[in-house]
N, C-alpha and C positions, 0 to 999 in steps of 0.2 A: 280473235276474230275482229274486234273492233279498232284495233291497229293495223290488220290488211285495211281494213276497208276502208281509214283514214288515208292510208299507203299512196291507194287504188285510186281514190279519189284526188287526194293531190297532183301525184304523177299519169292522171288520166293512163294508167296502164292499168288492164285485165286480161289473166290472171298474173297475180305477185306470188314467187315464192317468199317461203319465211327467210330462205338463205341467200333471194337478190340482195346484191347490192345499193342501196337507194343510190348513190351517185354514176351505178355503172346502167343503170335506166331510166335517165331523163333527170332526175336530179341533180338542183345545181343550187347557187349561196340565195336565191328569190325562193324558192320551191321549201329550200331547208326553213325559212321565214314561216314562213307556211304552214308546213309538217306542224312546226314549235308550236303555231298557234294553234294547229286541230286539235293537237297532244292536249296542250291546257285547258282548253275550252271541254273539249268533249271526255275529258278520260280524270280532268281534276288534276295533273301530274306536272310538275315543274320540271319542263327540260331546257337544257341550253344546246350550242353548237358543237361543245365538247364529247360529251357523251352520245350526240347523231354521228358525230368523227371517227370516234374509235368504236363503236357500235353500230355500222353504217347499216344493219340485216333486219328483218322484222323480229327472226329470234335472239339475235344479242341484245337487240335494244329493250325488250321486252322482261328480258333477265337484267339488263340496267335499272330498267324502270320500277322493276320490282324490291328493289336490293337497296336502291335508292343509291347506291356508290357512290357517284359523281355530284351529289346533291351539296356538298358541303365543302367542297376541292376547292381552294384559291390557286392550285398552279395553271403559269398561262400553257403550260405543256399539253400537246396532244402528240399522241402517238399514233401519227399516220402510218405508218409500217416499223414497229419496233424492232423486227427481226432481223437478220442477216450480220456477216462477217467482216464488213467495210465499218471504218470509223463512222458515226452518225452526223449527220446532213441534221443543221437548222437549219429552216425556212424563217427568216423575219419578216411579221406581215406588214404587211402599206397601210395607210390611210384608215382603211376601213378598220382594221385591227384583225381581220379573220384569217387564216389559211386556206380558207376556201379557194383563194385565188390560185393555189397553188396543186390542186388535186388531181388537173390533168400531165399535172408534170411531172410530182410521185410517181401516178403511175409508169411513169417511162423510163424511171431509171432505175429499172432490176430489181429483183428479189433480195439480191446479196446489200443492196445499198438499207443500212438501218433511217428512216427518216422520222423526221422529230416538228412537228410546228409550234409555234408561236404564237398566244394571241394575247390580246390586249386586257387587261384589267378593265371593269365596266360594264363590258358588254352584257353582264348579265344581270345591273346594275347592284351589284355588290360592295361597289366603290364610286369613287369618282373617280375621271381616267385621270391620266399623268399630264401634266400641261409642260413637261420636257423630255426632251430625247435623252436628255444624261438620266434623268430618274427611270426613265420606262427603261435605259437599257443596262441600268442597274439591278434590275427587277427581274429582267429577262435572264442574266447572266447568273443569277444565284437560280433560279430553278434549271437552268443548264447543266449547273455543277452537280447537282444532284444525279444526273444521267453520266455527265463526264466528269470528275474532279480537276482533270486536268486537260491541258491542250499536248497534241497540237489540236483546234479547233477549226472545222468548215461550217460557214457561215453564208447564209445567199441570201439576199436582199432585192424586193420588185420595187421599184419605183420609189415612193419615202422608205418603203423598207429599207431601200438601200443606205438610206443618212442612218435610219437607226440600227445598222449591220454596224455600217463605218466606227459609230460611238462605240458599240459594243467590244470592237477591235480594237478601240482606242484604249478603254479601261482595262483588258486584258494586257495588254502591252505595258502599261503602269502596273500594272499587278506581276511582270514578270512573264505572264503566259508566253504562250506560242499561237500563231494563227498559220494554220497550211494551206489553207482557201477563204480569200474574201469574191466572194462571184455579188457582184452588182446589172441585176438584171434590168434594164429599159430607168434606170437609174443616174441622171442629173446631179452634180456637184451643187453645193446648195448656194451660190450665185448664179450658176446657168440657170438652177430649179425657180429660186424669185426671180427671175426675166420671165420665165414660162409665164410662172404666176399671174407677174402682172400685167402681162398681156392676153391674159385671159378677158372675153368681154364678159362686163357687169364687174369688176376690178373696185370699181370705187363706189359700186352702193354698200350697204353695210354688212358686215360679215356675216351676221347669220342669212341673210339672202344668198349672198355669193355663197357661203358652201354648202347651204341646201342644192344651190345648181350642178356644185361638183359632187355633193353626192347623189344626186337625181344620174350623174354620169356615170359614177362608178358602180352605180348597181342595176346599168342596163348596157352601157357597153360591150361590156365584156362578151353577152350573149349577142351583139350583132343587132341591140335593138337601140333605140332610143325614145326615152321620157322627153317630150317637149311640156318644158316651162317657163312659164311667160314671170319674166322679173317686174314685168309692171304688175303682173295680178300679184305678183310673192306682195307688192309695196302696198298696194292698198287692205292686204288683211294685218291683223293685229297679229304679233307674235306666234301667240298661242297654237293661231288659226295655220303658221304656216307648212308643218310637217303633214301638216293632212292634207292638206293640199299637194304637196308633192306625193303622197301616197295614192290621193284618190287620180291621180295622172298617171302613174304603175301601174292602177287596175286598166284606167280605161284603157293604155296601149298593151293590155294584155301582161304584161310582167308576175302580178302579183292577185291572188284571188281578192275574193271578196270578203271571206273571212278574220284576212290578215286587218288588226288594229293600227292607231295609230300608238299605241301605247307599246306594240312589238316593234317597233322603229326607233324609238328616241331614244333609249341606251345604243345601239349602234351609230345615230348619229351624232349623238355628242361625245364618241368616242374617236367617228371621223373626224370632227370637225375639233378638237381639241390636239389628235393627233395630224392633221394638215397643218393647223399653226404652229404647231411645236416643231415641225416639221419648216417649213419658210424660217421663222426664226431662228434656228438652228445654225451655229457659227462653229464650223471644225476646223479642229487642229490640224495642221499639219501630223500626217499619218507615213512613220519611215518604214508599211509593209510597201507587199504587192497587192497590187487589186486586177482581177479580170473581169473586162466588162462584154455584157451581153448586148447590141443594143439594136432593136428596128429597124428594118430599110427603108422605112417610112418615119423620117423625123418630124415632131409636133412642131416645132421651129425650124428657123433657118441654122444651122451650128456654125455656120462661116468658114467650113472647112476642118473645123476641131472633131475629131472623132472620138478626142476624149471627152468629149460632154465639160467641157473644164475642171476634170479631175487631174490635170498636169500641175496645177496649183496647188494643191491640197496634197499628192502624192508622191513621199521621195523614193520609193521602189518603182519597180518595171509597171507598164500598164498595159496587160494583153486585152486584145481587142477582138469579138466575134460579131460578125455581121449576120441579122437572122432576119428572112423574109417574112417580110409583114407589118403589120402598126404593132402600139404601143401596146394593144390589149391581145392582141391576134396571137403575138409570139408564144402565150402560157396558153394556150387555147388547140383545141385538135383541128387543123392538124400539123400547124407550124412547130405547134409544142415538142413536136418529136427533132427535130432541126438542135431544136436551144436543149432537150434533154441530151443529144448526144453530145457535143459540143461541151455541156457541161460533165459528161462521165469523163470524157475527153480530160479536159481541165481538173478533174477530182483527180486521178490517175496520175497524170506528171506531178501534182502536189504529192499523192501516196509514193512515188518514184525518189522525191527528194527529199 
């Protein structure tokens, strides 16, 4: 009873079944923020984003919560849809380290497709996150093998994801593997990606301001909204003082209740903000697959014509190109998402073909 009624209250929906899905009514990666923190607070119970993922119901979660299962897991594995007769779909996440970003576009590509996410070490500060793409995606590829032992391997990458897909490809390729799908979604070769960077305004105040700005971005774009924050107010608090302040800008534009702490925020941001630098810094090899890319009709830059996002450099296999209406964040989002999920069955398929 007391888990509807956190349910209810977070997702402002009345009545909740025990078998709704929390993300197929009104739940999304702010709200899931949220849930976590009513769950702690009111019920005594330690949850993370893992077991809301693969326990999305109020009765699966309820039997998680009781069982304690997931309370002790270090793998970054979630099993978005473990079922079905297609080789299994990693999702590599971006920045933020979550799959979240990814749950409108599970759903869109079948029953028969086995899907698999990724997420970052940290997040539930159990560690400290990885401060390179070769170790996270060292990390990532030994609990892969656990699912797949062997390749060929299909790998999809949003945005940084995509650098830490590429690494992932890279190491398998040394190890001998196979890759049958690299899909690089709304994904920047990583000199294209530091131009972007550093033409981002606020560039050259200090980093933990600058990627508190870009995580103020990545955790209201996606919904269509945005957090306004003033980099001059970030400079005149002290450190300590500044996650809270981007938090208490989440409430007021409506984002995030008033429950949520500041203490439910800083393992994800120092998991973004360790994963965006490792991400810029990040220098790849020359890579002898293919890669297919997904990428916006709406470019954040000017590309000068390069449709490869400057992945001609870096790539000596073919480089197929899909053009999906929308921005950067629109394209995984309903209801462009269904455009880049077929496009991408499309792409899965001639890989299963060859």
């Amino acid at each position: 009873m007391q888990l509807t009624q956190i349910w209810s209250d977070v997702l402002e929906v009345s009545p909740i079944g025990i078998r709704d899905n929390f993300f197929d009514i009104g739940g999304h990666s702010l709200l899931a923020i949220a849930l976590i923190a009513r769950v702690q607070q009111q019920l005594g119970k330690n949850l993370s984003l893992a077991p809301l993922l693969q326990s999305p119901t109020i009765e699966q979660l309820a039997i998680s919560l009781r069982s304690g299962e997931d309370s002790g897991s270090t793998s970054p594995l979630v099993a978005i849809q473990p079922n079905g007769d297609l080789p299994p779909l990693f999702l590599v996440p971006p920045s933020s380290g979550t799959v979240l970003f990814y749950l409108d576009l599970a759903r869109n590509l079948g029953s028969e497709q086995p899907i698999y996410g990724l997420q970052a070490p940290g997040l539930n500060g159990e560690r400290s996150p990885f401060t390179t793409l070769k170790e996270l995606a060292t990390h990532h590829l030994k609990a892969i093998k656990t699912i797949q032992p062997r390749g060929p391997y299909y790998l999809v990458g949003f945005c940084v994801g995509g650098h830490l897909a590429l690494e992932m490809a890279q190491q398998l390729h040394q190890q001998g593997d196979t890759l049958a799908l690299l899909a690089l979604i709304e994904a920047s070769a990583p000199e294209h990606h530091r131009l972007l960077i550093d033409s981002t305004p606020g560039r050259m105040l200090s980093p933990d301001i600058f990627y508190l700005r870009l995580f103020a971005e990545e955790m209201s774009a996606p919904w269509g909204k945005e957090v306004l924050v003033s980099c001059e107010e970030l400079q005149q608090l002290i450190p300590e003082e500044r996650l809270g302040y981007v938090l208490e800008r989440a409430k007021m534009f409506d984002l995030l209740p008033e429950e949520v702490r500041v203490e439910d925020l800083e393992n994800l941001f120092e998991v973004f903000q360790a994963t965006a630098i490792a991400s810029y810094n990040y220098e790849a090899r020359p890579y002898p697959g293919n890669i297919v890319l997904f990428n916006a009709s709406e470019q954040l830059i000017d590309i000068g014509g390069d449709r490869t996002l400057g992945w001609r450099d870096y790539v000596g296999g073919e480089i197929e190109i899909h053009e999906i209406p929308g921005e950067h964040f629109s394209i995984i989002r309903e209801p462009q998402v269904r455009v880049l999920a077929e496009r991408l069955k499309q792409a899965r398929d001639r890989a299963l073909a060859n």
